[in-house]
N, CA, C and O atoms as a GROMACS GRO file, in nm:
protein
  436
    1UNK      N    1   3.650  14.762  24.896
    1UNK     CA    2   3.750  14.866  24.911
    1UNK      C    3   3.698  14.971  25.010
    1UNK      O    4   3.581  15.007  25.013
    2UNK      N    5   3.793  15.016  25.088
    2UNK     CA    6   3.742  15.107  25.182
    2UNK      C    7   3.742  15.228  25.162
    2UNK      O    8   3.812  15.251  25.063
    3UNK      N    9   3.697  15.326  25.208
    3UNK     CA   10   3.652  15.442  25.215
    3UNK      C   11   3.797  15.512  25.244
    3UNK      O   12   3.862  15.491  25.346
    4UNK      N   13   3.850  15.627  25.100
    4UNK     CA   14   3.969  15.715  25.188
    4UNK      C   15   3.933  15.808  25.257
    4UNK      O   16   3.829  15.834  25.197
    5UNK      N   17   3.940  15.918  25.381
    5UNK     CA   18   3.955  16.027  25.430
    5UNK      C   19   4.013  16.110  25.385
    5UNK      O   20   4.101  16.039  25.335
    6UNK      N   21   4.051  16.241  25.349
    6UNK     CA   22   4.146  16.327  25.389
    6UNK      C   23   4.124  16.375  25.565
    6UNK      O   24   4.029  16.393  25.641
    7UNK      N   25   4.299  16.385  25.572
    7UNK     CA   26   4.300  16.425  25.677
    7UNK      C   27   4.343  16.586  25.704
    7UNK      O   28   4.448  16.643  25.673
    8UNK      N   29   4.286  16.610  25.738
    8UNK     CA   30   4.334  16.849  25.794
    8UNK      C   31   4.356  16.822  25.875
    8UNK      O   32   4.281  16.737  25.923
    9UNK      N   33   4.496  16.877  25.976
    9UNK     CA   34   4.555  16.901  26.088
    9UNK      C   35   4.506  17.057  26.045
    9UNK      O   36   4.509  17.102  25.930
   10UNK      N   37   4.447  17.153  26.206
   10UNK     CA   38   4.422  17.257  26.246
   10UNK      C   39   4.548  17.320  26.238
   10UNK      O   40   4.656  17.261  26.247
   11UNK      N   41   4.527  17.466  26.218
   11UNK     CA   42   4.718  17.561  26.330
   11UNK      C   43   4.745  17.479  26.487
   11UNK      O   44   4.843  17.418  26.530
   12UNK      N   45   4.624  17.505  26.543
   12UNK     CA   46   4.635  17.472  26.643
   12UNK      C   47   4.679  17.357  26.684
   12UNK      O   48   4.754  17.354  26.782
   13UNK      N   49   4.632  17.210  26.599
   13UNK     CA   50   4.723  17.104  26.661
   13UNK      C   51   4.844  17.106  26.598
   13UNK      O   52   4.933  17.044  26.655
   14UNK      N   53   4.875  17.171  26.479
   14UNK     CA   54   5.001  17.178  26.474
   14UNK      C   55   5.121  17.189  26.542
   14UNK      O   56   5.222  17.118  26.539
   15UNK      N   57   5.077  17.362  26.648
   15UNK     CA   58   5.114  17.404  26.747
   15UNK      C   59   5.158  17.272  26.848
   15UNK      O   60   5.270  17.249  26.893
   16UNK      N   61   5.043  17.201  26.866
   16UNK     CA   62   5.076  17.098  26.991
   16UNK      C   63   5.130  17.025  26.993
   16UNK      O   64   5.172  16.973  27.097
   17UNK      N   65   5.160  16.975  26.845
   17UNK     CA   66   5.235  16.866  26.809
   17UNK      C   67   5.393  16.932  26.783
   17UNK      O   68   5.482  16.848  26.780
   18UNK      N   69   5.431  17.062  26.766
   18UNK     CA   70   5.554  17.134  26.818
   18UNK      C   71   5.560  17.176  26.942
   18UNK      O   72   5.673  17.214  26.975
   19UNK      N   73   5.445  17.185  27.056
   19UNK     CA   74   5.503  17.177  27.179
   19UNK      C   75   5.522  17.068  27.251
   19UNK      O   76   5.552  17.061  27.370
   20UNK      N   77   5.501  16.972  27.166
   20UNK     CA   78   5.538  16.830  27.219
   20UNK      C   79   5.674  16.805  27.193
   20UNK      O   80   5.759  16.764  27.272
   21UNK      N   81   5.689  16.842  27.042
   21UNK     CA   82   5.811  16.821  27.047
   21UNK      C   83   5.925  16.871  27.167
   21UNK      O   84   6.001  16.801  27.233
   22UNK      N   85   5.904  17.026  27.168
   22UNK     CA   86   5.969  17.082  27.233
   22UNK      C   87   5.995  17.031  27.386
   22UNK      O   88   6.108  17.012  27.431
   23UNK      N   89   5.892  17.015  27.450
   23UNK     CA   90   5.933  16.931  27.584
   23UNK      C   91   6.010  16.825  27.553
   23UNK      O   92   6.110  16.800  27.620
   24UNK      N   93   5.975  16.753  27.454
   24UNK     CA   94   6.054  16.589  27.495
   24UNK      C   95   6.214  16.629  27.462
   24UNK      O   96   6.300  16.584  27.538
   25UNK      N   97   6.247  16.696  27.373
   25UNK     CA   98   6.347  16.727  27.333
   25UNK      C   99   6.458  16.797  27.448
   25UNK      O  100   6.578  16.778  27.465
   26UNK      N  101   6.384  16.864  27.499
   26UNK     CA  102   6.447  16.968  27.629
   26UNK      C  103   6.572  16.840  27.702
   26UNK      O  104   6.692  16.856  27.724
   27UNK      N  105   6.502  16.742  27.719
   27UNK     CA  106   6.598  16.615  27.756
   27UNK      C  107   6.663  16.490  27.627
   27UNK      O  108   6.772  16.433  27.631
   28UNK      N  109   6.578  16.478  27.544
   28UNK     CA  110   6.635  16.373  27.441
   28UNK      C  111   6.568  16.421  27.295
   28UNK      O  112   6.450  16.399  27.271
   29UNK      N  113   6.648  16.483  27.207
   29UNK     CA  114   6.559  16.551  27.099
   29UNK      C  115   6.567  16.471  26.981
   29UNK      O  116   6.505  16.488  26.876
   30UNK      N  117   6.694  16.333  27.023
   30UNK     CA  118   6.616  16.235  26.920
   30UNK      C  119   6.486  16.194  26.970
   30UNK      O  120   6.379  16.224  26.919
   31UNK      N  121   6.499  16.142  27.046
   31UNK     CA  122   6.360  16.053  27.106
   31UNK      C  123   6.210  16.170  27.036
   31UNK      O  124   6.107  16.124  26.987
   32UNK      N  125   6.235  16.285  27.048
   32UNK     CA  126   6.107  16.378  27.065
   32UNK      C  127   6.112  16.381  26.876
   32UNK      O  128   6.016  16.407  26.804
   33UNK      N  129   6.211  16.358  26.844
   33UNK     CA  130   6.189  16.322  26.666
   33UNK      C  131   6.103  16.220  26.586
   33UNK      O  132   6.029  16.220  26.487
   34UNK      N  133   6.150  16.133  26.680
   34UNK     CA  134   6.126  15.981  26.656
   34UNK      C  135   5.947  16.007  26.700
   34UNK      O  136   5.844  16.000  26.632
   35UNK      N  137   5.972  16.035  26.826
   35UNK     CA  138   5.820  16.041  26.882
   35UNK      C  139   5.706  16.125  26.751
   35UNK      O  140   5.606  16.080  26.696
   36UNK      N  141   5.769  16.243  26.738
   36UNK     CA  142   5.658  16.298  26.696
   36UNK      C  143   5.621  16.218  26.539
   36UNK      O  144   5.503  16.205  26.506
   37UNK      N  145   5.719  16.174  26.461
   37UNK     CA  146   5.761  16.086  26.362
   37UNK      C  147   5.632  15.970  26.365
   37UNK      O  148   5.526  15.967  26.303
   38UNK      N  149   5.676  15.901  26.438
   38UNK     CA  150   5.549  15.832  26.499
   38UNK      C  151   5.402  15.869  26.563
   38UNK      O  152   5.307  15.792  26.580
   39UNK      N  153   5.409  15.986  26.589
   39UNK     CA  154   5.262  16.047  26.606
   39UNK      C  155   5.143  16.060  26.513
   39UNK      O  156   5.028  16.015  26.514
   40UNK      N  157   5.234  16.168  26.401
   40UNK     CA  158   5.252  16.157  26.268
   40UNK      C  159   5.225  16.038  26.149
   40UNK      O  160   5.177  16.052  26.037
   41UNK      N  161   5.263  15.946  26.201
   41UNK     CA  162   5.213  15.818  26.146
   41UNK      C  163   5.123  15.754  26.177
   41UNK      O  164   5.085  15.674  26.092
   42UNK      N  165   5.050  15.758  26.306
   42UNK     CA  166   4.956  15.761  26.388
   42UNK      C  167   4.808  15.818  26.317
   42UNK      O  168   4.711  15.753  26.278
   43UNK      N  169   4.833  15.965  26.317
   43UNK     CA  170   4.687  16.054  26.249
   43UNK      C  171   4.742  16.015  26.122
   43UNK      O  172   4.656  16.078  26.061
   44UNK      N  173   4.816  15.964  26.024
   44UNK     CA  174   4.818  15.955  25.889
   44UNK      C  175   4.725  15.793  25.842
   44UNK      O  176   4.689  15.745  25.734
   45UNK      N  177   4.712  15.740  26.015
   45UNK     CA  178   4.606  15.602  25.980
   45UNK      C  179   4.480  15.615  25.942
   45UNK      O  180   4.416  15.535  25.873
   46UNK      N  181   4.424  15.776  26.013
   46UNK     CA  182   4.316  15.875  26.027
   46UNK      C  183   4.234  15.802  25.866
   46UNK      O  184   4.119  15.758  25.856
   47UNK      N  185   4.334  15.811  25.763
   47UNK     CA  186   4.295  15.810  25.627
   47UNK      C  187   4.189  15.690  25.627
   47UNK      O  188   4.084  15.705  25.566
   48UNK      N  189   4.213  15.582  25.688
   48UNK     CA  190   4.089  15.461  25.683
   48UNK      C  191   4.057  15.461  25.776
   48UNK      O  192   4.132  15.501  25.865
   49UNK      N  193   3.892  15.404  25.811
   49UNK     CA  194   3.848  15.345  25.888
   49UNK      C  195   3.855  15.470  26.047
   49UNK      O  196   3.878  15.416  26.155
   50UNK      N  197   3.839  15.592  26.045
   50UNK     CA  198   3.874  15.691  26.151
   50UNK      C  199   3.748  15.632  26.229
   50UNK      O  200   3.776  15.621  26.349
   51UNK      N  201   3.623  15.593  26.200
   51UNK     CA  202   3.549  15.494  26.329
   51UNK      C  203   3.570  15.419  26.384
   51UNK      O  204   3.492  15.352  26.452
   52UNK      N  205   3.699  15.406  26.368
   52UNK     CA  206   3.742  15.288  26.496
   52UNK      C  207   3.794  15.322  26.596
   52UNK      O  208   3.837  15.246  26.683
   53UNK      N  209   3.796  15.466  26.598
   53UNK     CA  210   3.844  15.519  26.755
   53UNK      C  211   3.712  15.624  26.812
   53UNK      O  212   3.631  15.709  26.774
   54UNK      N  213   3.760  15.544  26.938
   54UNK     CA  214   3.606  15.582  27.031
   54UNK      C  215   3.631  15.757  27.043
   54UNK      O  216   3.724  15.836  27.033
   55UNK      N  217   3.453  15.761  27.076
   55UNK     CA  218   3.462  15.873  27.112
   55UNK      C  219   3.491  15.921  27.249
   55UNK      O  220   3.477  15.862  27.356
   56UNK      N  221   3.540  16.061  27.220
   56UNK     CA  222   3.579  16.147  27.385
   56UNK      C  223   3.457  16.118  27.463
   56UNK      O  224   3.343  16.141  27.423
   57UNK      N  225   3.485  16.073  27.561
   57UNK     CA  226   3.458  16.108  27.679
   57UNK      C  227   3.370  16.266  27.733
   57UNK      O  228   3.282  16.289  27.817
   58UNK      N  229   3.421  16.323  27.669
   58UNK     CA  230   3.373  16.454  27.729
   58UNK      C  231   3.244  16.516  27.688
   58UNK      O  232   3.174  16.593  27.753
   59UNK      N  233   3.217  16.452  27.530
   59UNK     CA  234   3.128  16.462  27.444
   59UNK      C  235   2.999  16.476  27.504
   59UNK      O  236   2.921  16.560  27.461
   60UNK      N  237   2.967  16.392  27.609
   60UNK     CA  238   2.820  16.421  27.670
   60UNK      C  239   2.807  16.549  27.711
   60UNK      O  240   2.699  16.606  27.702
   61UNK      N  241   2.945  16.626  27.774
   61UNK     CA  242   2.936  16.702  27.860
   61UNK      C  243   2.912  16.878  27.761
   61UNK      O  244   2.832  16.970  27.779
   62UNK      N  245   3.036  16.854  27.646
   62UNK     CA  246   2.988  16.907  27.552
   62UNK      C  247   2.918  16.966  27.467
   62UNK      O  248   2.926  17.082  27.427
   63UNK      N  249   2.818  16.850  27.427
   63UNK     CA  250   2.756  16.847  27.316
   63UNK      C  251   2.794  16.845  27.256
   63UNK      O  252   2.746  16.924  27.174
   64UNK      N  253   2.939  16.756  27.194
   64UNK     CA  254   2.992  16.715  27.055
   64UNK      C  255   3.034  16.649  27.004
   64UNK      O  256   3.120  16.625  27.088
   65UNK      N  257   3.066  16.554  26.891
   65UNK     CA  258   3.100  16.434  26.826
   65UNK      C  259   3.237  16.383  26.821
   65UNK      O  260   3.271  16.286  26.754
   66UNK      N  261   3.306  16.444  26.888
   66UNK     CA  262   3.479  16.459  26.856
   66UNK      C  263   3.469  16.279  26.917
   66UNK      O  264   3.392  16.210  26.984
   67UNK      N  265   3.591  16.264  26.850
   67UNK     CA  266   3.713  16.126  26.833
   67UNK      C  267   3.844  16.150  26.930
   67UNK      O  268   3.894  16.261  26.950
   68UNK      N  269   3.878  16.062  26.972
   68UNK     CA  270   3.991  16.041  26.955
   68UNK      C  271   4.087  15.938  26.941
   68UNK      O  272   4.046  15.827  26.977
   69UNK      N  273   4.231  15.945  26.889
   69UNK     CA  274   4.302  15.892  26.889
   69UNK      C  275   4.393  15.847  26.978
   69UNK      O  276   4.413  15.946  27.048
   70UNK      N  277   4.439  15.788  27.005
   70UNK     CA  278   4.548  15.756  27.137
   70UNK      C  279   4.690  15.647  27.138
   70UNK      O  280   4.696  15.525  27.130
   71UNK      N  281   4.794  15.750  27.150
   71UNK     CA  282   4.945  15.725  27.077
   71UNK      C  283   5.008  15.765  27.242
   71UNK      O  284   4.971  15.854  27.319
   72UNK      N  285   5.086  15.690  27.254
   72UNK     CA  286   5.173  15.703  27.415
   72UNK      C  287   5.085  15.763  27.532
   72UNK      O  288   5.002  15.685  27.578
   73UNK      N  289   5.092  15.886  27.586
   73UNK     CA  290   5.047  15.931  27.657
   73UNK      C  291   4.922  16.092  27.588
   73UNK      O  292   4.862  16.179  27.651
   74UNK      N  293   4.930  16.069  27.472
   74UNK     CA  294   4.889  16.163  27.425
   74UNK      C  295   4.758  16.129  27.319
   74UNK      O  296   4.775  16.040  27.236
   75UNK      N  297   4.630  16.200  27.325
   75UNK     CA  298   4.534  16.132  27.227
   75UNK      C  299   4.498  16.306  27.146
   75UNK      O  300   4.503  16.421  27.187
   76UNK      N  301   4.461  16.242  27.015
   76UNK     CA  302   4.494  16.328  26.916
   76UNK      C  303   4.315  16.343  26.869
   76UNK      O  304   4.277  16.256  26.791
   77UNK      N  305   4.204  16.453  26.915
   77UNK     CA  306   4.140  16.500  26.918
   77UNK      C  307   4.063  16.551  26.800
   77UNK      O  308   4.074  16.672  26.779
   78UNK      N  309   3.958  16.453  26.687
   78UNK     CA  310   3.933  16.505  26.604
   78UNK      C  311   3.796  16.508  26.580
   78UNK      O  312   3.731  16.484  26.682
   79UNK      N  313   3.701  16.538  26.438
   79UNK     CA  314   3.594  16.524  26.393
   79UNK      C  315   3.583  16.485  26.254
   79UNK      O  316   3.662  16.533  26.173
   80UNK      N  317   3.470  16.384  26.210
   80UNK     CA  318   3.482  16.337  26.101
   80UNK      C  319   3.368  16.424  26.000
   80UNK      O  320   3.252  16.408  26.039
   81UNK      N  321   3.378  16.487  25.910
   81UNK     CA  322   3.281  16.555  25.864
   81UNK      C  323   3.287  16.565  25.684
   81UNK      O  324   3.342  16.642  25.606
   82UNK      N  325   3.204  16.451  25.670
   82UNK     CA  326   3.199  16.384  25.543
   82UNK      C  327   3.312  16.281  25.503
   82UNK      O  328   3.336  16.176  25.562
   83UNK      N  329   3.356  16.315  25.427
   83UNK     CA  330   3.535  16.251  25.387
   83UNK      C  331   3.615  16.316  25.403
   83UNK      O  332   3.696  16.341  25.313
   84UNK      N  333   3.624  16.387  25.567
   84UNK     CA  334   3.729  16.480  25.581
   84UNK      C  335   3.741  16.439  25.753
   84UNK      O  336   3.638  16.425  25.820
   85UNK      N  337   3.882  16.421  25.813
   85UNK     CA  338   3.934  16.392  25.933
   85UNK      C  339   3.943  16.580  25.955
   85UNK      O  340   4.009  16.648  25.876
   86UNK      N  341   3.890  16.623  26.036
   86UNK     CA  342   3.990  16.698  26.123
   86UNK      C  343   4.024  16.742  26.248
   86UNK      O  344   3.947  16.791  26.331
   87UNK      N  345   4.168  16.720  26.262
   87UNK     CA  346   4.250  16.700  26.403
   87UNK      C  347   4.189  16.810  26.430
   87UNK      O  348   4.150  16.885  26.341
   88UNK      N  349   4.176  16.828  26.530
   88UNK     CA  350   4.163  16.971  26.583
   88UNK      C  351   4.260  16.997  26.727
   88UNK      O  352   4.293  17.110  26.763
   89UNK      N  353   4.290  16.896  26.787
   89UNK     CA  354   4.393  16.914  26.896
   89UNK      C  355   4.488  16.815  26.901
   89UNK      O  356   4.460  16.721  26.827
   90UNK      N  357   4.626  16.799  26.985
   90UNK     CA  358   4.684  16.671  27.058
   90UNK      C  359   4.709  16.685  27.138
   90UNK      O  360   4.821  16.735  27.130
   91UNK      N  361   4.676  16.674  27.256
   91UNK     CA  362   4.684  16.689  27.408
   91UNK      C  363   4.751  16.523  27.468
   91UNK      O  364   4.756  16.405  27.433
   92UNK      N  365   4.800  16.633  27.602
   92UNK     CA  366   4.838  16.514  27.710
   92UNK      C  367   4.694  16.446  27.733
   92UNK      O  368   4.591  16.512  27.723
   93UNK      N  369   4.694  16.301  27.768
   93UNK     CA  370   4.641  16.224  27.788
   93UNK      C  371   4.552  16.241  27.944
   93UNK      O  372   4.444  16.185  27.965
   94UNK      N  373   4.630  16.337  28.054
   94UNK     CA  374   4.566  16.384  28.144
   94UNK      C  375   4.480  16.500  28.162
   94UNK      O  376   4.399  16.530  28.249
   95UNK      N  377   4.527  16.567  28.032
   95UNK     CA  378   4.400  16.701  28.006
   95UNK      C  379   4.274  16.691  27.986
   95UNK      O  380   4.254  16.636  27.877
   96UNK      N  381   4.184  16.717  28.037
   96UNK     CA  382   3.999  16.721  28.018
   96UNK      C  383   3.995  16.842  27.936
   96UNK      O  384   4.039  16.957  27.948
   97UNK      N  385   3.917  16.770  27.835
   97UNK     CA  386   3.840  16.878  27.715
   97UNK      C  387   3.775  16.980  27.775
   97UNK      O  388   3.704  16.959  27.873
   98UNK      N  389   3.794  17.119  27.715
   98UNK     CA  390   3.683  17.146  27.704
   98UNK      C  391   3.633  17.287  27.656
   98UNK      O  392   3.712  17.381  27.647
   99UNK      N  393   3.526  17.297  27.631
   99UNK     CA  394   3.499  17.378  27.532
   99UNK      C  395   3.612  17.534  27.490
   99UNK      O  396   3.621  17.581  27.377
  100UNK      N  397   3.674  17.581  27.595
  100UNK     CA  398   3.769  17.696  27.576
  100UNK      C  399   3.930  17.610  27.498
  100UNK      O  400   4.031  17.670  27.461
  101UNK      N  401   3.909  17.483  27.494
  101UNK     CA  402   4.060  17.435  27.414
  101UNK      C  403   4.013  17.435  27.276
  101UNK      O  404   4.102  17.449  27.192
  102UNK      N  405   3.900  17.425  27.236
  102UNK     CA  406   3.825  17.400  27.095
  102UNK      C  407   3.732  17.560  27.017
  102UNK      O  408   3.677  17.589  26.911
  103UNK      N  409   3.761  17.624  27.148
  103UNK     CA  410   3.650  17.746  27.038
  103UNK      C  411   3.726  17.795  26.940
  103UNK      O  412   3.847  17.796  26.958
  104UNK      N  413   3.676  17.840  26.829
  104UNK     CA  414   3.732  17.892  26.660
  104UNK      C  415   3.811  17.806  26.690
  104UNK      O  416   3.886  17.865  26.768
  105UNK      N  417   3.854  17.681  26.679
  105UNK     CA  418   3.962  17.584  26.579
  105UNK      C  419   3.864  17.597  26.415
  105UNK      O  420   3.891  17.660  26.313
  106UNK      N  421   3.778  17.534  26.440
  106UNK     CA  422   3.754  17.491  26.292
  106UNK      C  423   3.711  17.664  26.180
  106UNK      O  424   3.694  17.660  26.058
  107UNK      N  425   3.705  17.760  26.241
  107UNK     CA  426   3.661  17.818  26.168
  107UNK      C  427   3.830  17.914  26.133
  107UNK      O  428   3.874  17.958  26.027
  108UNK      N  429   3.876  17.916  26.243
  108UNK     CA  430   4.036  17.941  26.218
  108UNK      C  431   4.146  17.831  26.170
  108UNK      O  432   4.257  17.837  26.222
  109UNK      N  433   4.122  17.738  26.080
  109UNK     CA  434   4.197  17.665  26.026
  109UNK      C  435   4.326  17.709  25.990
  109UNK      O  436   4.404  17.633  25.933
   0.00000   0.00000   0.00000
């Protein structure tokens, strides 16, 4: 039997995951329903097995352990710390991390 997670979404990716909505919607606000619906279902996989998504890229540059996830054009930015997922961002897929998108997330939950 595998290991559950909890998963914490931050304010902050909250935020992103309502300004996602908000763009897609501007043109099709089912689609940006559906989408985020499915995003949503996406980090709710978070619960098993969250080592199966590689780490950022940026991490060398960093110095930090973050994950991510990756759903359409958008990868969903987290850390695993014990039996706890947390998102800390969801960014466009063309954004580079970096340390000013992440300062106080975790301590401003």
């Amino acid at each position: 039997m595998s290991k559950k997670f909890s998963v914490d979404i931050t304010a902050t990716a909250e935020a992103d995951v309502a300004e996602i909505w908000e763009y897609i919607a501007q043109d099709k606000p089912e689609t940006a329903t559906a989408f985020v619906l499915r995003l949503e279902e996406q980090i709710g996989t978070l619960e098993n097995f969250p080592e199966r998504c590689r780490p950022v890229p940026e991490n060398e540059l960093l110095g930090t352990s973050y994950r991510h996830l990756l759903y359409g054009n958008y990868r969903t930015i987290f850390r695993i710390a014990g039996n706890r997922v947390i998102i800390l961002r969801v960014l466009h897929g063309t954004r580079l991390l970096d340390i000013g998108l992440l300062e106080g997330l975790e301590k401003g939950r």
